[in-house]
Every structure is written in C-alpha cells, then in structure tokens.
N, C-alpha and C positions, 0 to 999 in steps of 0.2 A: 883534776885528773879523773875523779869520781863518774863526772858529769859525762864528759869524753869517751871513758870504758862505758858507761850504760848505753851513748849513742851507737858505741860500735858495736855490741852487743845486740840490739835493737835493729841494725841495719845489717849483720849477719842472720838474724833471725826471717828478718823479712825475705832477703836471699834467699836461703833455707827453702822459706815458704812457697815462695813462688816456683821455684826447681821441684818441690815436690807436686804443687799441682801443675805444672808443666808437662810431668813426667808420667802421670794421672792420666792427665786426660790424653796424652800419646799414647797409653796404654789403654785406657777407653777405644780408643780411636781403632787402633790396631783391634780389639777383638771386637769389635764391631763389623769388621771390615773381615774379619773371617767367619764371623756369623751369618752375614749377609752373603759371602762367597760362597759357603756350606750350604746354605738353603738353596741357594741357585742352583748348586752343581744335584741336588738331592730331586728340587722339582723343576729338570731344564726341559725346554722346549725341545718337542722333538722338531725334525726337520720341515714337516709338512705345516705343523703348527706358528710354526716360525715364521714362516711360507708367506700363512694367509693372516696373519696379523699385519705383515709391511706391505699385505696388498690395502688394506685400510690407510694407509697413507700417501696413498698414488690415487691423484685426481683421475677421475672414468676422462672429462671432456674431452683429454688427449686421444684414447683410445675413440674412441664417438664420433671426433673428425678426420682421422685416419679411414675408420670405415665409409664415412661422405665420400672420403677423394678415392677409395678403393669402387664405389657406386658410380659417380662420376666417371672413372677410367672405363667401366665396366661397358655403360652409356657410347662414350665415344668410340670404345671397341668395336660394338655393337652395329653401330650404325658407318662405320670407317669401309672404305673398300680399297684403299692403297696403302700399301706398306707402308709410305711417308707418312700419313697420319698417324698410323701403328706408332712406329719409331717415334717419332715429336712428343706422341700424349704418353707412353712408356716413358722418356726422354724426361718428361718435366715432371711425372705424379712419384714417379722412384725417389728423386733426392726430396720432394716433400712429405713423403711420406716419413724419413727418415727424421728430416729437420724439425718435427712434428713432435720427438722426441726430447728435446733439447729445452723446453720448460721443467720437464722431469727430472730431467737430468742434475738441471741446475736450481735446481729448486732447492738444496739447502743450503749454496753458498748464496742465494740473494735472499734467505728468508733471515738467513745468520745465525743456523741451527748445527754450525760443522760442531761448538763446544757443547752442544748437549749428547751431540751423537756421540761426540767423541767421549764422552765420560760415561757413559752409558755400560750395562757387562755385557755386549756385543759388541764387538769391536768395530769401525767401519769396513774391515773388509768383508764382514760378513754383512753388514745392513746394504752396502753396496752388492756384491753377488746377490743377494736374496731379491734385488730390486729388478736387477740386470734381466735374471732369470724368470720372472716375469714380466717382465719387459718383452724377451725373448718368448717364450708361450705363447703370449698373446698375439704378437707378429706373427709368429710364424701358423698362428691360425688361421689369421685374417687371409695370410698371403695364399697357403695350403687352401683353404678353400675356395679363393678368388682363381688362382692359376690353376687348380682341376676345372672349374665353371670355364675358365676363358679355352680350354684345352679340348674339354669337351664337347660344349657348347656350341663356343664359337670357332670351334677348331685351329685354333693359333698350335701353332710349334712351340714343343718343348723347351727345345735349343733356342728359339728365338722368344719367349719368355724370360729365360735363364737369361741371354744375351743383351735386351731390352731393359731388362727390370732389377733384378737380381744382382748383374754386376755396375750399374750406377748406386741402387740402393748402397751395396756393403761398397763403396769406394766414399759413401757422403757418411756410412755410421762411421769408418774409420775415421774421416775428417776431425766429424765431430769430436770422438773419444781421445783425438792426438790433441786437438786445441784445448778443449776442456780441462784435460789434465797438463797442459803443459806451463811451466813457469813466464814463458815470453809473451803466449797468446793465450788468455786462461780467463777468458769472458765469452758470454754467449753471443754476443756481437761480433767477436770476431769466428768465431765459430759456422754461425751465419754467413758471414761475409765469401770464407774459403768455401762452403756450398752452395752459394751461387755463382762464386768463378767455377767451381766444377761442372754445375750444371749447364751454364753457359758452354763452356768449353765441349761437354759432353753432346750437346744440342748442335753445335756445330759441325763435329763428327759426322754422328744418325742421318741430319738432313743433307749430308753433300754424300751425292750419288758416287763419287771417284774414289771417295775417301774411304765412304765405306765398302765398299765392293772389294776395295784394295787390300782389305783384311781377311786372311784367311778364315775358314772352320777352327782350325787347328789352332790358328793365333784365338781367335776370340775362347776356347775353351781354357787354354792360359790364362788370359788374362782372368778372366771368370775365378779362376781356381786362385790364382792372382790377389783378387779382388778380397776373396774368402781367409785365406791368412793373412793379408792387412787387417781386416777386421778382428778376427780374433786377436793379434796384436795390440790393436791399440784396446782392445777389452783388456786382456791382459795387464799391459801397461799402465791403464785405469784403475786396476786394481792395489797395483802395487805402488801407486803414488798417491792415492788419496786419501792419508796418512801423516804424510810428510810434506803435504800439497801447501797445507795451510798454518805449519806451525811455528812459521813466524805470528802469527795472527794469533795462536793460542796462550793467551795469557794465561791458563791454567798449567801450562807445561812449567 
C-alpha cells in the first residue's frame, strides 16, 4: 500500500507540474502577444507608409507590359484611318490590358502565402485594398495619360474612348475580381477563360456595322456607367471574401 500511495503521490505531482507550466507558458504567450500588440499600435504605420512598403511586393514587369500594349495601341491609332480598326485594336488591347493583372492578383494563392498574410498584424483586408489601390494609381495613370495623348493628339472622341476602351476594360476587371474570388470558379484559368469569351464576344459586337450602329448614345453611356459599378462590385466583393476565401485551407485556424 506504501508503494502504491508514493506512486500516486508522484503521478499527482507530475500532473500538478505540467498544469502549472502549461498555465506559464499560456501566460507567457498571452503577454507577449500584448506586448507585441502595444508596440504596433505605439509605432503603426501611417497610411502612406503602408502604401509604399506593399508596393515592394508587386512585380514592376506587369506594369512594363501594360505600358508596351498601351505604345502598341498608340501605334496602331496612329497610323488607322477607319473607325473599324479603331474599334478592333480598342476591342482587343482593353480586356489585355486588364488580364495583364491577374498574375498579381493571384500571386499569393499560387505562391502559398494566404497563411502568412493571414497571420500577419494587417489583416488581409487591408494588405488587399493597399494593393488594389495601387493597382488602381498606376492604371489609371497609364490610361490618363494615354487617352489625353489619343484625344489630343490624335484627336479620337471622348465618348468613343470611354465607349471603346473603358467600358470593355471594367466589364474584364469585373470578370476577373468575380471568378477570382469566387468559390466555383476560383483559378486563374478560369478567370482567363470568362475574358476571352468576353472579349471575343465584345469583338463581335465593334466589328458588325448593324450591331453597332443599333446602339444608341444614350444606351452605350449606360452601359458605360453599367460597366463602372460591376466593377466596383466585384472590388468590393473581393474584398469582403478574401478572408473566408481560403479557410478551409488554413490549418492555422
């Protein structure tokens, strides 16, 4: 019985022991975890600073072939003297120019970096907007300056820039931003795929004389505007699922 009482005595203690460093180091844990929270919030990144750190992480080349096919369109502008070529090379450089994006995009679900992001003290909605938004910047420089040059220049219409260019472009960002985040179609291949049946489709339109004539001023400034809140939707949309996008996949949850 001696032997017995010292075993259980010896196996309550060991219990004991381990519950209290158990209990240690969850308490380690935890004020580590407010200390590290405390200095963040003490020296946080303002927003501008934020800004241009996550432009360090975005590949230039994307940006460097966008401006080719913006020189390219420029070119064929240039030298075009019927609307039909207008139309065609507007037609086909809009949705690449867009698709041109979509390495970016998905560049941290094929690198396999959603569990670092995600554990990170930025959350993904914020590493995402800060990307977008330069994303955005940059576009809309390249285009701002390409469409004053084509306007000026070479004297193209406003309204037939906006019409050409502008509403294919935001009808292929949306594509993309809906497939991307969506749980059915949530590859960049198929992403791909829905922007070139766009494009195609959209090339069909441009090029038949009947088809497009058939469309008013008035309808095409709709669709335009159209065009402009699908996009900011599926941005939206982007934002508020890529979070929940992948957390079956997050073994750390």
């Amino acid at each position: 019985m001696k032997r017995s009482d010292s075993r259980i005595r010896e196996r309550l203690l060991d219990g004991a022991d381990r519950a209290v460093s158990e209990s240690a180091v969850r308490a380690a844990v935890e004020r580590s975890v407010y200390a590290f929270c405390a200095g963040e919030a003490q020296g946080r990144l303002s927003r501008t600073e934020f800004l241009y750190r996550q432009l360090h992480f975005i590949r230039k080349r994307w940006w460097a072939l966008q401006g080719l096919l913006l020189f390219g369109l420029w070119l064929l502008l240039s030298h075009s003297d019927t609307d039909y070529t207008i139309r065609r090379g507007m037609g086909v450089a809009a949705p690449l120019f867009a698709v041109l994006l979509l390495p970016e995009l998905n560049k941290s679900r094929c690198a396999g970096t959603m569990e670092v992001e995600g554990a990170a003290y930025y959350s993904l909605r914020q590493v995402y907007a800060a990307r977008l938004t330069l994303y955005a910047a940059v576009d809309l420089l390249f285009l701002g300056v390409f469409g004053a040059a084509a306007v000026c220049v070479l004297h193209l219409p406003v309204r037939e820039f906006v019409f050409q260019f502008f509403l294919p472009f935001n009808v292929t960002c949306g594509i993309c931003f809906r497939t991307l985040y969506s749980r059915l179609f949530s590859t960049e291949l198929y992403a791909e795929l829905f922007c070139m049946l766009w494009a195609a489709g959209w090339l069909m339109l441009v090029t038949n004389e009947k088809a497009y004539c058939a469309v008013s001023v008035p309808a095409w400034y709709i669709l335009s505007a159209a065009s402009a809140l699908y996009l900011a939707y599926g941005v939206y949309r982007g934002r508020q699922k890529c979070e929940t996008l992948w957390e079956e996949e997050m073994l750390w949850n």
